[in-house]
N, C-alpha and C positions, 0 to 999 in steps of 0.2 A: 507067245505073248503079243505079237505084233498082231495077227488075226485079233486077237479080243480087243486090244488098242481100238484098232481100224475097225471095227463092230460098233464098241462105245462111240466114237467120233463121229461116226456117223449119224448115229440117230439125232446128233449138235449140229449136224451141216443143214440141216433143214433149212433156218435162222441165216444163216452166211453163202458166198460161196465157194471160201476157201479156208482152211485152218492149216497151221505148222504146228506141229510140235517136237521137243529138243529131245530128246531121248540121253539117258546115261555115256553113251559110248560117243558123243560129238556128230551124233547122226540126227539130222531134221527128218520128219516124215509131213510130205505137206498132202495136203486132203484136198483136191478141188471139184467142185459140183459142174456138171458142164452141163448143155443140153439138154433135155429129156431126163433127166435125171443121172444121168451117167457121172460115175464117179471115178476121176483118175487119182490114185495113191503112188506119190514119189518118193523115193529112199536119199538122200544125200547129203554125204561127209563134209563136215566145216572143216575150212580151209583153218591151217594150225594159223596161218598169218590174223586169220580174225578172232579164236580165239585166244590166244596170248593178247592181254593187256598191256601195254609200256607205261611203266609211269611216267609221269610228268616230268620228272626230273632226269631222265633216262636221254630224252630227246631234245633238254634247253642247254645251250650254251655256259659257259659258266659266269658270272657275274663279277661284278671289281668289289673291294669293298667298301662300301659307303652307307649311311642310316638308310637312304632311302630304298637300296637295291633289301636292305635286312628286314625293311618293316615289310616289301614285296613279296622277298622268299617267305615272311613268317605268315602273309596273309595265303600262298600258296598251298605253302603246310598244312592249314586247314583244310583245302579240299582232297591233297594226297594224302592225309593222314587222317580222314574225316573219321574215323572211330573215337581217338583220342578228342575230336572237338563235333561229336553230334548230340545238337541240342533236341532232338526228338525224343530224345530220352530220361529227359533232364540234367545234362550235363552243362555247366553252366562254365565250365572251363576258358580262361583267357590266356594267353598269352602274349606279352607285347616286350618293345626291345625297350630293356631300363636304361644300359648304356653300351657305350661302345668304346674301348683304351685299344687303339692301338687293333691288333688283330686277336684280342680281348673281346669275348662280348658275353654282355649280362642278361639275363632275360627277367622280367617278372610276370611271376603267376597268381590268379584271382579265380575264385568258382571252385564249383565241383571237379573235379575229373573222375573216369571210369579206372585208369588206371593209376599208380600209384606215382603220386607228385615227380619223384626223379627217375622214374620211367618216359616220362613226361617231357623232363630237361632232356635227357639222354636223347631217346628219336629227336627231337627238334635240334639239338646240335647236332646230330651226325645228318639230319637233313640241308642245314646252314650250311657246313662244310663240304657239305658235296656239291652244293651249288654254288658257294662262292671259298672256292679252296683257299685264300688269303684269309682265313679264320685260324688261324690257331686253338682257340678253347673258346667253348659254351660254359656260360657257366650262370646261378642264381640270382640276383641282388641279395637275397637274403634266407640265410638259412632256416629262418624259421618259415618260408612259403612252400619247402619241404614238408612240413607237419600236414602228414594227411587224414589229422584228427578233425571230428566236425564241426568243432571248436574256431578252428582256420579258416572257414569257408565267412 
């Protein structure tokens, strides 16, 4: 498989004069044109340090509780949780903080979602709490922002 790889890619190096490619196993094969046409082909393993992603929240400190630190974490959430809130898809999904009692907090939802409204609350509270542990409960303003009829939207 690798010879045919390295055959195909070549007749593409013309054009450049280097190409990588990832291979299944966390091996890059990178293609360079040198000189004269001479072509060096390199084999090597990704460091697991680079493939392993952390998320965001893996690596931030934890937060106090206050509106302002909530509307941050919840503007974060969108980009770690960016399935729940990608709008290239049309998903038109919002989420913002209705209120806040205490180590109580409400959320409200507006738009579409991909997945199903209290799948929705659920990841977003258990991301609130992990980032700012003085949370006790996630929870709706309103039980009918649950109805994931199309009716709601």
């Amino acid at each position: 498989m690798a010879l045919k790889l390295h055959h195909c890619h070549l007749q593409h190096l013309s054009k450049f004069t280097s190409a990588s490619i990832l291979l299944p196993n966390f091996q890059t094969l990178s293609i360079s044109k040198l000189n004269g046409g001479i072509t060096r082909v390199k084999s090597q393993k990704i460091s697991s340090k680079i493939r392993k992603r952390r998320p965001i929240s893996a690596s931030v400190s934890p937060l106090d509780l206050t509106e302002d630190n909530i509307i941050q974490v919840l503007e974060d959430a969108k980009a770690e949780l960016a399935q729940l809130f990608d709008n290239s898809v049309g998903i038109t999904g919002k989420a913002e903080l209705a209120e806040v009692d205490g180590p109580y907090v409400k959320l409200r939802l507006s738009g579409k979602f991909w997945h199903k409204r209290s799948t929705v609350v659920a990841r977003l509270g258990n991301y609130l709490k992990q980032r700012i542990p003085e949370i006790l409960e996630v929870d709706i303003e309103d039980e009918k922002q649950l109805d994931d009829s199309p009716a709601n939207f």
